[in-house]
py3Dmol code that shows the C-alpha trace and the ligand (Angstrom):
import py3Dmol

protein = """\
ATOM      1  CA  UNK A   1      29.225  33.197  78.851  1.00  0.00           C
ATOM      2  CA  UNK A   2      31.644  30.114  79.885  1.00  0.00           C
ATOM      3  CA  UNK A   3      34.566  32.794  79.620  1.00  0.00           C
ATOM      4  CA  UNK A   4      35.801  36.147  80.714  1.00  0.00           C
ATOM      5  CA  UNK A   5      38.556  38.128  78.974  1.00  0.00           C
ATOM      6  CA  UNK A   6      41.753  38.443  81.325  1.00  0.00           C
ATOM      7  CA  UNK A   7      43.812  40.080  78.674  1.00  0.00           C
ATOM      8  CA  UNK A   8      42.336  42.251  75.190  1.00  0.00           C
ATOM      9  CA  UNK A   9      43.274  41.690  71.974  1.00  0.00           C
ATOM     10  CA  UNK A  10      44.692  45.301  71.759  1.00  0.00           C
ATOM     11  CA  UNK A  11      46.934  44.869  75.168  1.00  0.00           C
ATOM     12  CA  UNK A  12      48.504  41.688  73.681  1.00  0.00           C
ATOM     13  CA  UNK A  13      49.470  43.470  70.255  1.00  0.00           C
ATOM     14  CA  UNK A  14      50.853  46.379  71.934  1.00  0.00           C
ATOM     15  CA  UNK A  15      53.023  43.486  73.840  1.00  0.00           C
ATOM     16  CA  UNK A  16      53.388  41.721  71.141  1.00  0.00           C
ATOM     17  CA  UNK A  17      54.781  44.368  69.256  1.00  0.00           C
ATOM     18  CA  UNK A  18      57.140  45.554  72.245  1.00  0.00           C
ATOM     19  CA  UNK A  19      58.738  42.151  72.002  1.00  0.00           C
ATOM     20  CA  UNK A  20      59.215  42.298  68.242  1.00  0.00           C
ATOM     21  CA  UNK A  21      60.962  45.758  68.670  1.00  0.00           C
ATOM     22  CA  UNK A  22      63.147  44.343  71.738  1.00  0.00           C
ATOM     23  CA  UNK A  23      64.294  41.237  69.601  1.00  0.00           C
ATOM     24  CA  UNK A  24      64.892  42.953  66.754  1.00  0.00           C
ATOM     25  CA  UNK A  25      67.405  45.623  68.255  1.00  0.00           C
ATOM     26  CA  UNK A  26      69.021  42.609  70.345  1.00  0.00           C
ATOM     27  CA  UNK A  27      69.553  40.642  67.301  1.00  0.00           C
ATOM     28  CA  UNK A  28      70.499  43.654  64.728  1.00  0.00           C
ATOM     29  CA  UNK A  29      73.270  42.211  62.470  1.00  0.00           C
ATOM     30  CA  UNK A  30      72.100  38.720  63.156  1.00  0.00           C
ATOM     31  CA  UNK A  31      69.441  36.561  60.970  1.00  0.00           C
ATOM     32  CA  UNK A  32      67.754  34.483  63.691  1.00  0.00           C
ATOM     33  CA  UNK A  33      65.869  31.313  63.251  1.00  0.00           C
ATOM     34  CA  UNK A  34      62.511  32.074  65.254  1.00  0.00           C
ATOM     35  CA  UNK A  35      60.783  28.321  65.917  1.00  0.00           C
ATOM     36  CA  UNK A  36      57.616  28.346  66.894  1.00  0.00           C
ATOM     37  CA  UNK A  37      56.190  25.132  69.228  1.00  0.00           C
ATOM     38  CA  UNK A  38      52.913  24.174  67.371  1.00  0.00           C
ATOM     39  CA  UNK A  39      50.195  24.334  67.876  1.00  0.00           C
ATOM     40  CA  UNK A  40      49.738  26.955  71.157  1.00  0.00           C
ATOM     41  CA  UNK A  41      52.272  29.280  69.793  1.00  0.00           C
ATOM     42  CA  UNK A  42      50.942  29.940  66.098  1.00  0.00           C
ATOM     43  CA  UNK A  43      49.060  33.261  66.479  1.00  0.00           C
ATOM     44  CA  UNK A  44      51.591  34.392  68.858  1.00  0.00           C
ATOM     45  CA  UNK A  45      54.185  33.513  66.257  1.00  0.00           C
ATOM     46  CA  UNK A  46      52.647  34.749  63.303  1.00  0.00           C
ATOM     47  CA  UNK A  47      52.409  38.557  64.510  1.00  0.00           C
ATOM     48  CA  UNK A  48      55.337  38.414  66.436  1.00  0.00           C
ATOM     49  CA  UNK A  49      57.651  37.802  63.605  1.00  0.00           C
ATOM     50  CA  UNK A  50      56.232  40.224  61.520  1.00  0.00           C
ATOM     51  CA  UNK A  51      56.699  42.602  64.534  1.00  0.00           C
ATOM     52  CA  UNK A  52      60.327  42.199  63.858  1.00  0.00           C
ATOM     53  CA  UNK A  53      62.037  44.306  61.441  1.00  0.00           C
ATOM     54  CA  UNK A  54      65.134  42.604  60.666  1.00  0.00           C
ATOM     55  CA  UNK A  55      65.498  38.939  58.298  1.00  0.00           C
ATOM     56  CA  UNK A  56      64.480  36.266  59.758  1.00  0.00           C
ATOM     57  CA  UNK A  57      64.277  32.789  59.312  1.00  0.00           C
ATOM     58  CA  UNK A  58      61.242  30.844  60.350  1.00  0.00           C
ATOM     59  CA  UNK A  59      60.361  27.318  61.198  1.00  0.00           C
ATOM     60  CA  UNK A  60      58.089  25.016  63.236  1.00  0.00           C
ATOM     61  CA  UNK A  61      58.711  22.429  66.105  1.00  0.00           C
ATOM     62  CA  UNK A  62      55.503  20.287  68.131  1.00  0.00           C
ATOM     63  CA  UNK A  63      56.932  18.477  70.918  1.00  0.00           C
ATOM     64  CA  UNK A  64      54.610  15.764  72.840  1.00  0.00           C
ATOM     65  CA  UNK A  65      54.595  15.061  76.599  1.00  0.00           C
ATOM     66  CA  UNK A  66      52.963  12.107  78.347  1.00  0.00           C
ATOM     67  CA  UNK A  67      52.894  11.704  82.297  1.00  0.00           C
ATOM     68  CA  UNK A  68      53.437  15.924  82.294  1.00  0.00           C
ATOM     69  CA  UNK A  69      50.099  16.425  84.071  1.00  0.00           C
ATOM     70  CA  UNK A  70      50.052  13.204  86.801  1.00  0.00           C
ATOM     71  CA  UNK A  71      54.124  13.622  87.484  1.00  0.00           C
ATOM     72  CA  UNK A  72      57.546  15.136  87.399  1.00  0.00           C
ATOM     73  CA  UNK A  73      59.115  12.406  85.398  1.00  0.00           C
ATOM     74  CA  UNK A  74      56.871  13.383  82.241  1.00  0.00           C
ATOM     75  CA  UNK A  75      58.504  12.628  78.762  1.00  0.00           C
ATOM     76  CA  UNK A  76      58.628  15.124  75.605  1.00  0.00           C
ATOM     77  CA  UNK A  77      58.591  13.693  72.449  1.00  0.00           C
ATOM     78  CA  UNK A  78      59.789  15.534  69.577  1.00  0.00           C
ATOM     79  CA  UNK A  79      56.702  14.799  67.125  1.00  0.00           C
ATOM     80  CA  UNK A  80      57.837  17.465  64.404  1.00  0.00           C
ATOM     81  CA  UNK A  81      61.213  18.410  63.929  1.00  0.00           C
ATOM     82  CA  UNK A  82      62.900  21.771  62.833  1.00  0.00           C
ATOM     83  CA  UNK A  83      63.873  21.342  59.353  1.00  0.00           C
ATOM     84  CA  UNK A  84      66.002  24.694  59.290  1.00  0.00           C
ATOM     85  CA  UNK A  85      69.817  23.914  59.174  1.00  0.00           C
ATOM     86  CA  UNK A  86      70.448  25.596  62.672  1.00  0.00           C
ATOM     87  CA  UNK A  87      74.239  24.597  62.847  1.00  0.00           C
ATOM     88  CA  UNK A  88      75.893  27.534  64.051  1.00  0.00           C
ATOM     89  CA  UNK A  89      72.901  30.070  64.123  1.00  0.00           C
ATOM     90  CA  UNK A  90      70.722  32.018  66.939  1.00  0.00           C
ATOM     91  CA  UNK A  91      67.520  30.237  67.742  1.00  0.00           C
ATOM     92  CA  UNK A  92      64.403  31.991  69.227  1.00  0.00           C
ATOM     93  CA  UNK A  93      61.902  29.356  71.073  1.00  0.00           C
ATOM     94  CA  UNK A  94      58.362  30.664  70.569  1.00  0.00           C
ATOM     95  CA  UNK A  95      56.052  29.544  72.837  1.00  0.00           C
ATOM     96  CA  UNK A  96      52.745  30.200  74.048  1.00  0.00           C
ATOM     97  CA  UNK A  97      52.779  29.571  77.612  1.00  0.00           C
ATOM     98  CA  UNK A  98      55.345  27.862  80.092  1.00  0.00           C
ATOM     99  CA  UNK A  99      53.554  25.850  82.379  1.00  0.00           C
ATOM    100  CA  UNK A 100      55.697  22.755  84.139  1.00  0.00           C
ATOM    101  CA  UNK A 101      58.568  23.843  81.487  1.00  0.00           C
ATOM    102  CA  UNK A 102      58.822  20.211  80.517  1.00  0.00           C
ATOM    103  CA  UNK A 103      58.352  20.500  77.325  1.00  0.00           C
ATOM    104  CA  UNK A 104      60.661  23.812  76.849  1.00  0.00           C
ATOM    105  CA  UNK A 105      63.327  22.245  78.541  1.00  0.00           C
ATOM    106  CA  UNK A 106      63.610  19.054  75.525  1.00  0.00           C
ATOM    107  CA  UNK A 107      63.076  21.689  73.020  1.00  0.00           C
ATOM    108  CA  UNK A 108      65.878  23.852  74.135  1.00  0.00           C
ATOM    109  CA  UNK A 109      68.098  20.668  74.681  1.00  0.00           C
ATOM    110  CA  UNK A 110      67.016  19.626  71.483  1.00  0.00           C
ATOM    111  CA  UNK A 111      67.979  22.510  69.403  1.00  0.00           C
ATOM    112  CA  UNK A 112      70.887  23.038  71.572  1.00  0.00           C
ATOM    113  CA  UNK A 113      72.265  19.338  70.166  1.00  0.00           C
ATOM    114  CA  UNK A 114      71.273  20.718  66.859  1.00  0.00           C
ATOM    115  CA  UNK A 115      74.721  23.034  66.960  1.00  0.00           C
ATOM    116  CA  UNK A 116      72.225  26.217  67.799  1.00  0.00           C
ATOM    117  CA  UNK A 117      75.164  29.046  68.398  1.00  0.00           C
ATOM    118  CA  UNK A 118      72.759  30.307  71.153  1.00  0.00           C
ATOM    119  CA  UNK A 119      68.947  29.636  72.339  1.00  0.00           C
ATOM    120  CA  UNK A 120      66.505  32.092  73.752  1.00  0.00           C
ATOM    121  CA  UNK A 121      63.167  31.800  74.672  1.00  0.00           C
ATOM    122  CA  UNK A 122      60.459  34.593  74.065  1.00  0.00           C
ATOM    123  CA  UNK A 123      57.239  33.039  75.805  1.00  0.00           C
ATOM    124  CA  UNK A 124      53.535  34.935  75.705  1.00  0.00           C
ATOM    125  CA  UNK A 125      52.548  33.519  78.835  1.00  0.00           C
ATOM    126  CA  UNK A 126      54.492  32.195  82.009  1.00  0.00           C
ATOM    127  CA  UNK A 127      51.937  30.400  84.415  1.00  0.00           C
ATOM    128  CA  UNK A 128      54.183  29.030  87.556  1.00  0.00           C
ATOM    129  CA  UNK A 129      51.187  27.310  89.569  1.00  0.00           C
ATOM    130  CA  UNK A 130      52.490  24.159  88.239  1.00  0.00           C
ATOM    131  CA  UNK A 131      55.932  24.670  87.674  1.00  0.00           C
ATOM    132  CA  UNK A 132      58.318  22.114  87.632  1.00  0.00           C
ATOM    133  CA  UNK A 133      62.012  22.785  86.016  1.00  0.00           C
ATOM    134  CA  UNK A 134      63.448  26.559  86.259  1.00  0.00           C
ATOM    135  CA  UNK A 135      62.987  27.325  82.886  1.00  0.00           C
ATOM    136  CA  UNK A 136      64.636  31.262  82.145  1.00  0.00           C
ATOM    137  CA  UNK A 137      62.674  33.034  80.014  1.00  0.00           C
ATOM    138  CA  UNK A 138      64.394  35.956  77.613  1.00  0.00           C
ATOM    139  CA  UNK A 139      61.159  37.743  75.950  1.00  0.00           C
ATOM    140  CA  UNK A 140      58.205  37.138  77.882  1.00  0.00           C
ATOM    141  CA  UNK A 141      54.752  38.427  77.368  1.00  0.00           C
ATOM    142  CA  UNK A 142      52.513  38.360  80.611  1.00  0.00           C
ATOM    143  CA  UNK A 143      52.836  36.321  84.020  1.00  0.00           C
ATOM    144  CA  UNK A 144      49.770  34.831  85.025  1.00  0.00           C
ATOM    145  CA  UNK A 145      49.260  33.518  88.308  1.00  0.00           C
ATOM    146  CA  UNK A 146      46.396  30.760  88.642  1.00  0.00           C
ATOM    147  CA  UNK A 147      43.520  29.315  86.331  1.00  0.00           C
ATOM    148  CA  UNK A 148      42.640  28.045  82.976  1.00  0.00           C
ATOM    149  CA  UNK A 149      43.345  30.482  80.201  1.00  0.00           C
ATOM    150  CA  UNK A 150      42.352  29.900  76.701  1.00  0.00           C
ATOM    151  CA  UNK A 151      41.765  31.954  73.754  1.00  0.00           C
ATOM    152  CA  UNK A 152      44.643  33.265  71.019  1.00  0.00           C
ATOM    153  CA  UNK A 153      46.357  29.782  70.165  1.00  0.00           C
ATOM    154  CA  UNK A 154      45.958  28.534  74.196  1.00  0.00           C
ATOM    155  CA  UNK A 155      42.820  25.371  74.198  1.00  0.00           C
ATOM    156  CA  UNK A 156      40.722  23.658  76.440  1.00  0.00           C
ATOM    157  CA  UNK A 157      40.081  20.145  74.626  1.00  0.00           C
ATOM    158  CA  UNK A 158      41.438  22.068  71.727  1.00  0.00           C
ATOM    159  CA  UNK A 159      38.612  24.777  71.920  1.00  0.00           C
ATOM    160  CA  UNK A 160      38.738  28.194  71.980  1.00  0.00           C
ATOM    161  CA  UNK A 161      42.208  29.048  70.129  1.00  0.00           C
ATOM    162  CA  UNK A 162      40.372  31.138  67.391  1.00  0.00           C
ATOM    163  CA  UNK A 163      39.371  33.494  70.191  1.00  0.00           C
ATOM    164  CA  UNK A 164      41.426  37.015  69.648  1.00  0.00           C
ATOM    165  CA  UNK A 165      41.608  37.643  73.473  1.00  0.00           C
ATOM    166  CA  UNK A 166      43.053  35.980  75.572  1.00  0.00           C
ATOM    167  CA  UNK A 167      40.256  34.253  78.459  1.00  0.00           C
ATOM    168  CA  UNK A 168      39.998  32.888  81.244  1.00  0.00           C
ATOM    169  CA  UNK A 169      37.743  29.670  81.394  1.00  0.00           C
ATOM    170  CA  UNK A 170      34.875  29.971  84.354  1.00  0.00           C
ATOM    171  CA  UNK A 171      35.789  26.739  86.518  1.00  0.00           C
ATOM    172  CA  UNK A 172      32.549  24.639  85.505  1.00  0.00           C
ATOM    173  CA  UNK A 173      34.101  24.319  82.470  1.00  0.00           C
ATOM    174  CA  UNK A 174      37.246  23.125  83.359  1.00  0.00           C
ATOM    175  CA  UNK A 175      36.931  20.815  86.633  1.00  0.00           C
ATOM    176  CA  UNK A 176      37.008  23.304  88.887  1.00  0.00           C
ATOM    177  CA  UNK A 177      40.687  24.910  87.446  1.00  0.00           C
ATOM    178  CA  UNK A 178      39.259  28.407  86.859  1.00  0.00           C
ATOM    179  CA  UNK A 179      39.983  31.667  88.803  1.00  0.00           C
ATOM    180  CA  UNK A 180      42.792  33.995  88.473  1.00  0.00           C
ATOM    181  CA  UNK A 181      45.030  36.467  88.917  1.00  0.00           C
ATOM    182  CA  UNK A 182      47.237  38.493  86.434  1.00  0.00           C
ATOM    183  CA  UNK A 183      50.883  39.904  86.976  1.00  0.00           C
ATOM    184  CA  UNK A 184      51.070  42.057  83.697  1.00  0.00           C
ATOM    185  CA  UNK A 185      54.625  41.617  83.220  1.00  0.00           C
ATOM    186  CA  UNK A 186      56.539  44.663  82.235  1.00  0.00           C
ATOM    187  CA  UNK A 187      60.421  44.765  80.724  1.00  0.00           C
TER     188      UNK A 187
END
"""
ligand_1 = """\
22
PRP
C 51.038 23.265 75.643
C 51.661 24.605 75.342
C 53.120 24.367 75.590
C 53.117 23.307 76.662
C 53.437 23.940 77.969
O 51.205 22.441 74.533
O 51.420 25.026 74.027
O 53.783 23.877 74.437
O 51.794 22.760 76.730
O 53.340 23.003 78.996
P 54.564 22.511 79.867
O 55.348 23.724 80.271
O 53.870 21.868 81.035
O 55.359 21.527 79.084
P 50.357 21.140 74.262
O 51.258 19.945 74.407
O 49.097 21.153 75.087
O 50.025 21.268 72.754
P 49.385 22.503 71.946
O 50.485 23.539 71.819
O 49.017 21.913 70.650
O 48.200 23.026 72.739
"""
view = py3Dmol.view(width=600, height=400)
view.addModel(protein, "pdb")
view.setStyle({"model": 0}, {"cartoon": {"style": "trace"}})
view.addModel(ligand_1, "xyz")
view.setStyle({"model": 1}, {"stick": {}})
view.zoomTo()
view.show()
């Protein structure tokens, strides 16, 4: 097996859900706009906002970076834009994981110039090997310290996002970036 599960399909749900509850009393009264960052964050997305038990609206955002994984100074392009009025309304970033936090950083700027009222972010997976910007994350799912993960919406090469669990890549398969260590990440 190239892979070994780091986190089961049934310990994400159960997360999953948690988060779903936790937005859902925080935003009681309120009908959010929940945008999820394609293409990482669509599982994620998909169960998460049916987690949630108040309205919602729902949209999609994919945001591009170039120079992110040689230096600082990478740019995000905004490839896909929301197409939700969000003038005035409470955004929720969905993302899958938060790696240098370049590309949350343009997406929250971006919807902030939007006229967003307010913009949280409610991230599965907050990896700070590589971290670059302080990026504050509102709903977050698991902290994982080092190696490749893949599996539920996260790729390699754009493999392995069908997988239900969520893996960690053995490092022949990924240039020597494997290994880990997991913080599960508790409210
Ligand atoms: C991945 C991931 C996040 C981003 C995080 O997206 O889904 O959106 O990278 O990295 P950062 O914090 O360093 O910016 P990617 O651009 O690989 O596209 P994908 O979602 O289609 O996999």
């Amino acid at each position: 097996m190239d892979r070994e599960v780091l986190i089961a399909r049934e310990i994400i749900q159960e997360r999953v859900r948690e988060l779903g509850v936790r937005i859902s009393s925080d935003y009681r009264g309120e009908e959010p706009v929940i945008v999820g960052i394609l293409n990482g964050a669509v599982f994620f997305f998909a169960d998460l906002v049916r987690y949630i038990t108040i309205p919602v609206r729902i949209d999609f955002i994919r945001a591009r970076s170039y120079g992110a994984q040689m230096c600082s100074s990478g740019k995000v392009e905004i490839t896909k834009d929301v197409e939700i009025d969000v003038k005035g309304s409470p955004v929720i970033l969905v993302e899958d994981i938060v790696d240098t936090g370049l590309t949350l950083k343009a997406v929250v700027h971006h919807v902030k110039d939007m006229g967003a009222a307010s913009c949280a972010i409610c991230a599965l997976i907050d990896k700070k090997e590589r971290r670059e910007l302080e990026i504050s994350i509102d709903y977050l799912g698991f902290s994982v310290e080092t190696g490749f993960i893949v599996g539920y919406g996260l790729d390699y090469n754009e493999r392995y996002r069908y997988l239900n669990d969520i893996c960690l890549l053995k490092p022949e398969q990924c240039g020597g970036r494997g290994g880990g260590i997991l913080n599960d990440h508790r409210l």
